[in-house]
N, C-alpha and C positions, 0 to 999 in steps of 0.2 A: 319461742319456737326453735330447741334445739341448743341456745345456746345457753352456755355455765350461769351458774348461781349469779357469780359475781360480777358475768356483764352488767350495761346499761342496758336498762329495757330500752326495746326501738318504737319511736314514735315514727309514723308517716301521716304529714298532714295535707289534705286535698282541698286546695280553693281556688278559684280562678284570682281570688282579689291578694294583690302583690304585699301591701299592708299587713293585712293578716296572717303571710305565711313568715313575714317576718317579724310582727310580733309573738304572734307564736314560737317560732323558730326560738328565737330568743329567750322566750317566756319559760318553755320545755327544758334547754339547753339550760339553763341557771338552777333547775332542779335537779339538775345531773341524766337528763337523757338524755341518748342517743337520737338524731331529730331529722331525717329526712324530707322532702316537700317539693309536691307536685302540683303546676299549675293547672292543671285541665283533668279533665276525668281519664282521656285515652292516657295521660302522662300517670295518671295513678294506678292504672293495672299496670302498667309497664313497670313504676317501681315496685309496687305491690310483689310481683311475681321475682324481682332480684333481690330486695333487702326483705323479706317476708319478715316483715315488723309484728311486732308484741300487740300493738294497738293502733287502730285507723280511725284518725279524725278527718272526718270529710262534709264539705260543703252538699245543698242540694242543687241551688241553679249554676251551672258550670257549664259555658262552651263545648260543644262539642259530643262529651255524654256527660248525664246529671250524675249527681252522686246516687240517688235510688236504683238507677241504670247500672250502675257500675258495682253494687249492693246487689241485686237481682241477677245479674250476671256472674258474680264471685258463688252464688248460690244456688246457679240451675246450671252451668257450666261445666264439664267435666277437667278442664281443662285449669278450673282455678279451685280444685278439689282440696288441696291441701293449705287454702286459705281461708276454706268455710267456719272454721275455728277462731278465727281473728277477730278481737272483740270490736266493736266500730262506736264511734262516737260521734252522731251529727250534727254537727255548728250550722245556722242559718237562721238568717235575718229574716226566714219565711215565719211568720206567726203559727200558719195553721196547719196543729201535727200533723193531721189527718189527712194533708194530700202526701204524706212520707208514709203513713198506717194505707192509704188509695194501694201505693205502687208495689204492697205483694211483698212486704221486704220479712216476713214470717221466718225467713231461708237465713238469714241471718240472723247473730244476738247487740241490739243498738239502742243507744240511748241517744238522747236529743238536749240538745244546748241550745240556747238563743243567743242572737248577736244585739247588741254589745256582749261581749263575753264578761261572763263572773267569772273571774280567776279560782275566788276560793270553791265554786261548785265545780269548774274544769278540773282543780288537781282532786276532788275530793271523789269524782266519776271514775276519772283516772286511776287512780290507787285501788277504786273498788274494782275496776273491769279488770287490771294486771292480777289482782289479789285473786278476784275470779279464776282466771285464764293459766295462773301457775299451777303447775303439776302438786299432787301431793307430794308430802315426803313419803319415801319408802319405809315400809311399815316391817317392822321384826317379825319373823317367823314364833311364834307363842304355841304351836302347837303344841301338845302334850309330846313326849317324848314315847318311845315303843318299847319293850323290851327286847333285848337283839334275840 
């Protein structure tokens, strides 16, 4: 979102559970991103809205607002308009998709992860939703030329 080729893409990860933002943290950081992380759901639109990261991995049950909540809000909200583009990745030890497919989350583009985490299916989501999410290159003008 904005920034050069040659940054690191920004990761922000939302969990209530302290473990997990620092395996993660860790896990991310070793493949060379940039790795921001938020314990609570009101703590992830806060970062969400200053470090507007490349990719949001987020928990569903979390203190205070869930991750569908904060999903659903990034998406009907005027005010977090220019994060509806954020691709999201939801980690959760909840089995069943379908109370995340219940809460309307249509408004956003999310994939879903189960806990324990699979490393090799997180970076290989990862890589697909960044690959997604970057801009084409600019394309040469090929017109035919005019005669002056």
């Amino acid at each position: 979102m904005g920034r050069s080729p040659s940054a690191k893409p920004r990761i922000l990860v939302i969990d209530d559970n302290q473990d997990v933002l620092d395996l993660l943290r860790d896990e991310l950081s070793a493949e060379g991103y940039d790795v921001e992380t938020a314990a609570d759901g009101l703590a992830g639109l806060r970062s969400l809205k200053r470090a507007k990261p490349d990719l949001v991995i987020i928990d569903i049950m979390m203190p205070h607002i869930s991750g569908p909540a904060v999903m659903t809000l990034i998406g009907e909200k005027e005010h977090y308009r220019e994060l509806r583009d954020v691709p999201m990745l939801i980690i959760s030890a909840q089995s069943n998709i379908e109370y995340v497919r219940e809460e309307g989350l249509a408004l956003t583009e999310w994939d879903y992860l189960a806990k324990p985490i699979d490393f090799d299916r997180l970076h290989y989501l990862i890589q697909r939703k960044l690959a997604r999410a970057a801009p084409a290159p600019p394309q040469a003008d090929v017109s035919p030329l005019k005669p002056a």
